[in-house]
C-alpha positions as CSV (number, residue, x, y, z in Angstrom):
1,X,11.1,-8.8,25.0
2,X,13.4,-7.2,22.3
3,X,16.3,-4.7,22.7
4,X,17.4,-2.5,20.0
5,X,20.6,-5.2,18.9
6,X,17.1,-7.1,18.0
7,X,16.2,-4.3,15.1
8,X,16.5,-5.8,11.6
9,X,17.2,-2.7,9.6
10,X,17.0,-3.3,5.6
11,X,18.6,-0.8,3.0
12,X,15.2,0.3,0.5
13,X,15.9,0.4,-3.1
14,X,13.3,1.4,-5.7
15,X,12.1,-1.9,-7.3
16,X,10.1,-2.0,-3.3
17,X,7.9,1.4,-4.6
18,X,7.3,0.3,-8.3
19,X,6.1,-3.4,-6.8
20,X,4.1,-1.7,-4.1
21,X,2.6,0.7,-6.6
22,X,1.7,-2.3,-9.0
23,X,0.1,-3.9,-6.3
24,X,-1.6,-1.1,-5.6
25,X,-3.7,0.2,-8.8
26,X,-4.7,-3.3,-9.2
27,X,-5.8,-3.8,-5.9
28,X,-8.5,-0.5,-6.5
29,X,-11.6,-2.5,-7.4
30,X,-11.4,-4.8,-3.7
31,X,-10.1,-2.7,-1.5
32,X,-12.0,-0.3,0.9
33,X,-10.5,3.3,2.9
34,X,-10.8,1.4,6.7
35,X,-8.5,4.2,8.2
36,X,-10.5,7.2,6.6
37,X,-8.4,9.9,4.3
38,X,-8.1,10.2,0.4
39,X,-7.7,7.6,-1.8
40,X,-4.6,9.0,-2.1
41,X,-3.2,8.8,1.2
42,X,-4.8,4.9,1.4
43,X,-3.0,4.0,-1.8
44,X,0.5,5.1,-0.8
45,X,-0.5,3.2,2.5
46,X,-0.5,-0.1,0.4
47,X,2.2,1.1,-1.6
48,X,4.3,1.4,1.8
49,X,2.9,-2.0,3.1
50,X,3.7,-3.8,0.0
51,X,7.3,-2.4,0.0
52,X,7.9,-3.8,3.3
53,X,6.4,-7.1,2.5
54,X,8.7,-7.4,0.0
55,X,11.7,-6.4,1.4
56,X,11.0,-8.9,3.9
57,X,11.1,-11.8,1.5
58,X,14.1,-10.9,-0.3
59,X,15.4,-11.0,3.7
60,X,14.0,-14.5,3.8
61,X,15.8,-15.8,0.8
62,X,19.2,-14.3,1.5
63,X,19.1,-15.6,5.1
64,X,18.1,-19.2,3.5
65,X,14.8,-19.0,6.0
66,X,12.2,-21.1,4.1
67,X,9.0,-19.0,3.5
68,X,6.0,-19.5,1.3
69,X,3.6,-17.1,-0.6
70,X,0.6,-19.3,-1.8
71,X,-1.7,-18.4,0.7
72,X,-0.4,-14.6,0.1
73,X,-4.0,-12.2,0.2
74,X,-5.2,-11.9,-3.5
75,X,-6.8,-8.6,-4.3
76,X,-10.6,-10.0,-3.8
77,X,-10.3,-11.1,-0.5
78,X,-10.2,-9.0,2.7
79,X,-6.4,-9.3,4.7
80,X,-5.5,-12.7,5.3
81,X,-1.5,-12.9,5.3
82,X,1.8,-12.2,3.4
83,X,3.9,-14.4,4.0
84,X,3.6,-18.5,5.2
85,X,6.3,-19.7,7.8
86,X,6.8,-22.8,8.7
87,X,3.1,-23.7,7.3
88,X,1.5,-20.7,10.0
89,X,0.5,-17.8,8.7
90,X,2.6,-14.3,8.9
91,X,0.9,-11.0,8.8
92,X,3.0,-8.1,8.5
93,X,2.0,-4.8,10.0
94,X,4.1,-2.0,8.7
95,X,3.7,1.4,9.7
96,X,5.1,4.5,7.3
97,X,6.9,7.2,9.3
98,X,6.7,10.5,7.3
99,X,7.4,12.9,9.2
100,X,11.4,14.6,8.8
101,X,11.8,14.9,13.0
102,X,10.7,11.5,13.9
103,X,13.1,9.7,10.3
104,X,15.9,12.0,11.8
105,X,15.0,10.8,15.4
106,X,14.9,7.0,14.1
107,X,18.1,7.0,11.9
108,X,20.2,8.6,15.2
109,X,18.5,6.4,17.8
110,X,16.1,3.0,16.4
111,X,15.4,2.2,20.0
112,X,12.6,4.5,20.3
113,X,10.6,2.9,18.4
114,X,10.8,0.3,21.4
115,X,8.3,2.0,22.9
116,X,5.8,2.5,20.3
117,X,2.4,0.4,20.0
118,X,2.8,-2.6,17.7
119,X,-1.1,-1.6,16.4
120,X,-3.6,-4.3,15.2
121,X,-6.9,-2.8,14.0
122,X,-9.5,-4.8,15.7
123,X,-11.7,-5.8,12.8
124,X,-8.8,-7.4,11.4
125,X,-7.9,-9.1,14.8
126,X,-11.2,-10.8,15.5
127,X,-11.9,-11.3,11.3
128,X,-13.2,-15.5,10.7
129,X,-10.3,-17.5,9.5
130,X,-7.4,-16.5,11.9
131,X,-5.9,-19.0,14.4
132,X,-4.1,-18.0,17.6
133,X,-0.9,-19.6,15.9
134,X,-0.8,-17.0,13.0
135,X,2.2,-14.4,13.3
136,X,2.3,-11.0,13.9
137,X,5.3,-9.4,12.7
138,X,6.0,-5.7,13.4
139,X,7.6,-3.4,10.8
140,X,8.6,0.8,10.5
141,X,9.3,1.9,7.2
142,X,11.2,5.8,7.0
143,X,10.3,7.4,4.0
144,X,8.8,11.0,2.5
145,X,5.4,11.7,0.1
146,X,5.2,14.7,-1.9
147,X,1.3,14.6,-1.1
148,X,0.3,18.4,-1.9
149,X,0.9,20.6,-4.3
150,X,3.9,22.5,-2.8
151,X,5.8,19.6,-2.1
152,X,4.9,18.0,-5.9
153,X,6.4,21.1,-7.2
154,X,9.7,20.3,-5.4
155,X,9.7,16.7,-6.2
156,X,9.2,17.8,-10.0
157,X,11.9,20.3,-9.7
158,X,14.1,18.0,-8.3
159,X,13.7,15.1,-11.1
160,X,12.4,12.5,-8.4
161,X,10.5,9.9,-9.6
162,X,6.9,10.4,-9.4
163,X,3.6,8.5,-10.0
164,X,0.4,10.3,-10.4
165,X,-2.8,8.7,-10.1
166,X,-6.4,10.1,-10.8
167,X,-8.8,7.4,-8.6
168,X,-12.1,6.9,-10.6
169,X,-15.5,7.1,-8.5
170,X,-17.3,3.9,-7.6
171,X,-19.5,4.1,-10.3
172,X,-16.5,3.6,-13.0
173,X,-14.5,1.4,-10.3
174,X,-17.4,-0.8,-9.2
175,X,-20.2,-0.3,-11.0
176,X,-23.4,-1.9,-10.3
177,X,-24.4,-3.4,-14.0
178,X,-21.4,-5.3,-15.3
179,X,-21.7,-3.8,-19.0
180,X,-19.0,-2.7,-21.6
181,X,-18.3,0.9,-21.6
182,X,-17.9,0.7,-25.6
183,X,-15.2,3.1,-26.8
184,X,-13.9,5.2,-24.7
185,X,-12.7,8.7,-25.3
186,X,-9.5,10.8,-24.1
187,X,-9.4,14.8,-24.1
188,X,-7.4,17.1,-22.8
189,X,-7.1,20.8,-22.6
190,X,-3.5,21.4,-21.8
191,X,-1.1,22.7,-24.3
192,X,1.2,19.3,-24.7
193,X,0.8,15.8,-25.5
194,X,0.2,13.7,-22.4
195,X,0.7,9.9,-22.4
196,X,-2.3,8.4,-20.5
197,X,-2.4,5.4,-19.3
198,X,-6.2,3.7,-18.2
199,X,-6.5,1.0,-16.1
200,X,-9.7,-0.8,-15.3
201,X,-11.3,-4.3,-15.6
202,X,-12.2,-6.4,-18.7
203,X,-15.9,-8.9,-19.0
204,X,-14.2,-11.6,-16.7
205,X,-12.9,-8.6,-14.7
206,X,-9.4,-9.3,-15.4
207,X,-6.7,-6.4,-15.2
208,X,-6.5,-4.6,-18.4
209,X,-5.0,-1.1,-19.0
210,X,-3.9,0.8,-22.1
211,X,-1.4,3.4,-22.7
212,X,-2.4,6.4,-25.1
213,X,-0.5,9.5,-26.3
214,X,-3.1,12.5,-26.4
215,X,-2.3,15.6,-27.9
216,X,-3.4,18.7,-27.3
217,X,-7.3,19.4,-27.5
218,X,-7.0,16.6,-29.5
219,X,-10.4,13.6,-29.1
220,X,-8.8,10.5,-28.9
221,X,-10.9,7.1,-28.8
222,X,-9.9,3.7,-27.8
223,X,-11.9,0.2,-27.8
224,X,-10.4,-1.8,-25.6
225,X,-12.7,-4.2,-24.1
226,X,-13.3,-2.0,-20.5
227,X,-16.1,-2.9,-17.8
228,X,-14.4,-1.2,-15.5
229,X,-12.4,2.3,-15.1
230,X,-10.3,2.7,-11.9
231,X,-7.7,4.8,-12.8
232,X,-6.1,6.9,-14.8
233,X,-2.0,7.6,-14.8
234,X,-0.2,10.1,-16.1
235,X,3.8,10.9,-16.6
236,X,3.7,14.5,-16.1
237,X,1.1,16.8,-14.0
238,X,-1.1,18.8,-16.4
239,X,-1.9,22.0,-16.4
240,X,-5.5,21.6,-17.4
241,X,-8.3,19.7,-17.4
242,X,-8.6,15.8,-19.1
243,X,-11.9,14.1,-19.4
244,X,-12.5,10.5,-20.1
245,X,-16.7,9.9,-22.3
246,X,-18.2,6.5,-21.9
247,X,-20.4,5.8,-25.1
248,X,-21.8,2.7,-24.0
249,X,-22.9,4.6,-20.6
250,X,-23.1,8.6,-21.9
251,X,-21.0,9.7,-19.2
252,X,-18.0,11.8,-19.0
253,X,-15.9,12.0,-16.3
254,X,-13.6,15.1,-16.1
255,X,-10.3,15.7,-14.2
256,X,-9.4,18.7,-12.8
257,X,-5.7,19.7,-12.4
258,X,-5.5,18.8,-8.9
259,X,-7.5,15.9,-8.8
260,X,-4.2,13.9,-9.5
261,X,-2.3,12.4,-6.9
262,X,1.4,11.2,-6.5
263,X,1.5,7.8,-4.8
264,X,5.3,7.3,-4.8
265,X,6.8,6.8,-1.4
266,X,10.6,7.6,-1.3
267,X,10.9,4.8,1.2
268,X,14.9,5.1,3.3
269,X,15.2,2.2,5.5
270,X,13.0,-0.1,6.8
271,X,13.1,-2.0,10.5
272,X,12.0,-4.8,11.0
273,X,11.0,-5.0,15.3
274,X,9.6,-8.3,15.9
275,X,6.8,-10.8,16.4
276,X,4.3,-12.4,18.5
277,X,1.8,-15.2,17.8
278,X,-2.1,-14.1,17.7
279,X,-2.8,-15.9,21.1
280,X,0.3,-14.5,22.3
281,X,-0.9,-10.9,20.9
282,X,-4.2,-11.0,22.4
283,X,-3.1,-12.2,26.0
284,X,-1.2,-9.3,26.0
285,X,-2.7,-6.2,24.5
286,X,-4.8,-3.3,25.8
287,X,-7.4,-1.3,24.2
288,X,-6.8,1.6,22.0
289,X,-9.6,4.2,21.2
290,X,-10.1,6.1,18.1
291,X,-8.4,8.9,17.7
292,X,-5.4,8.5,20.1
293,X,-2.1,10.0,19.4
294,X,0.4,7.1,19.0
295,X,3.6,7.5,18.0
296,X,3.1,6.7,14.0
297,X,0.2,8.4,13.9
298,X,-1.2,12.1,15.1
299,X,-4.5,10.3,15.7
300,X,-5.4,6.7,14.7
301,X,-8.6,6.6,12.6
302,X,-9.8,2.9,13.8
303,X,-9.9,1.2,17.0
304,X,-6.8,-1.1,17.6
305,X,-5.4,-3.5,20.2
306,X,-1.8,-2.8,20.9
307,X,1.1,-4.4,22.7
308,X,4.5,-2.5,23.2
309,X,6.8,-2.7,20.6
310,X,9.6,-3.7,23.3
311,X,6.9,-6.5,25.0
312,X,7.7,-8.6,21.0
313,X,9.6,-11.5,20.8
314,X,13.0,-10.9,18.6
315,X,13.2,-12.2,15.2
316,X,15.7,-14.3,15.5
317,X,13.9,-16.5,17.7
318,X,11.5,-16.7,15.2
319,X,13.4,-17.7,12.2
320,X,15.1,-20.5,14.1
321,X,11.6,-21.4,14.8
322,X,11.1,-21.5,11.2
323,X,14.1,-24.0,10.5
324,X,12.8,-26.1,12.8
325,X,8.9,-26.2,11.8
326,X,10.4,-26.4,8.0
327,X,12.0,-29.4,9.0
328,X,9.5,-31.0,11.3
329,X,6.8,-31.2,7.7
């Protein structure tokens, strides 16, 4: 069992968002919307997850704990594991707190998240390739997402850092004939220059992206190799609408101006609870339904096993663990 002394709380600095949100664009041709939502809302979910993971590493290295990220889950394979510890394999499961009552609640008193459910979706529990001596580690991360239009306006206003996304359909993101798109062509009908930037995949469907200044109601074409489209990025939220033609496929895709969304997450502090091994995990937990309040969430959109956060075993215990399998290889 943990107590609150057992909470790991780590400062968030911005370099967590920007690596989450790399992460994140890159992962849009592999990854699918398991919890239900936007793309939007999934996206700054990664971005969130991402953030923790690597907050959690740089919490590694300064406490000289030896860790390993070879076996970390590339983008074309479903959820493996983060992190390696002592040769087992660590999967993180972070949960974003957004809402101002329950951050304000957690920053005066970080033991109640003691008695939250440390949540496992149950695909992912019972998914081939796990062993009962992989680790579950347990993470909250506090943070805000201007998600609608209101709050957008405020973040602008205020000169936060933003990152707005337009998430291509699955034809342009996964289509079914692997074909190049030829050129490709940029309008827009606001009344400034946007800088656009496409990302998509190349013939050996490698990352490749572009960055292009359109002016207004201006055609713009690029070549640049695409098979793929997955998203478009902008630095500013236009007015009006911007369309992207295939030539190679005779399609035009147009953007309306609140199709974009902002996946940055001001993240504040993240807490790290603690761990238990999958055997350990699955001894313990009960059954949670579909659509059950829990405390991070109004209503979970996927069935989970759960164990209380304050049934986990402190971290400490497991890093001197660590030290101790690191030297036993």
């Amino acid at each position: 069992m943990i107590r609150v002394s057992d909470l790991i709380r780590l400062p968030y600095t911005r370099d967590l968002t920007e690596g989450g949100i790399a992460y994140a664009v890159r992962s849009l041709p592999y990854t699918y919307n398991r919890m239900g939502g936007s793309s939007y809302d999934r996206l700054r979910r990664i971005v969130a997850g991402v953030a923790v993971e690597l907050a959690f590493r740089r919490h590694l290295a300064e406490q000289e704990i030896p860790f390993d990220v070879l076996g970390a889950t590339p983008f074309t394979e479903p959820d493996r594991y983060d992190v390696s510890l002592g040769g087992r394999r660590c999967d993180i499961k972070s949960f974003l707190i957004t809402y101002r009552e329950q951050i304000a609640e957690i920053k005066k008193n970080p033991g109640v998240v003691l008695s939250a459910p440390a949540l496992v979706p149950s695909d992912q529990n019972a998914a081939e390739g796990h062993s009962d001596t992989d680790i579950y580690l347990f993470a909250f991360l506090t943070g805000l997402v201007a998600a609608s239009q209101e709050d957008l306006q405020k973040a602008t206003l205020a000169r936060q850092p933003l990152h707005l996304v337009h998430v291509m359909p699955d034809s342009w993101t996964r289509p079914v004939e692997w074909n190049p798109l030829g050129r490709l062509a940029l309008k827009s009908e606001s009344e400034e220059t946007h800088v656009i930037e496409v990302g998509g995949q190349d013939e050996g469907r490698e990352t490749r992206s572009i960055t292009v200044q359109v002016p207004p109601r201006t055609r713009v074409e690029i070549e640049a190799g695409f098979f793929s489209v997955s998203h478009l990025h902008v630095n500013s939220l236009p007015e009006r609408r911007i369309g992207i033609h295939s030539m190679a496929r005779k399609e035009t895709h147009l953007i309306g101006a609140l199709d974009w969304g902002n996946i940055w997450v001001y993240g504040m502090e993240i807490l790290l609870a603690g761990w238990l091994t999958r055997g350990e995990f699955n001894q313990r937990a009960g059954f949670v339904p579909e659509g059950k309040r829990v405390f991070q969430y109004e209503k979970t959109r996927t069935k989970n096993l759960a164990v209380p956060v304050f049934d986990l075993n402190p971290l400490s215990d497991l890093f001197e663990r660590v030290k101790k399998w690191n030297e036993e290889t």
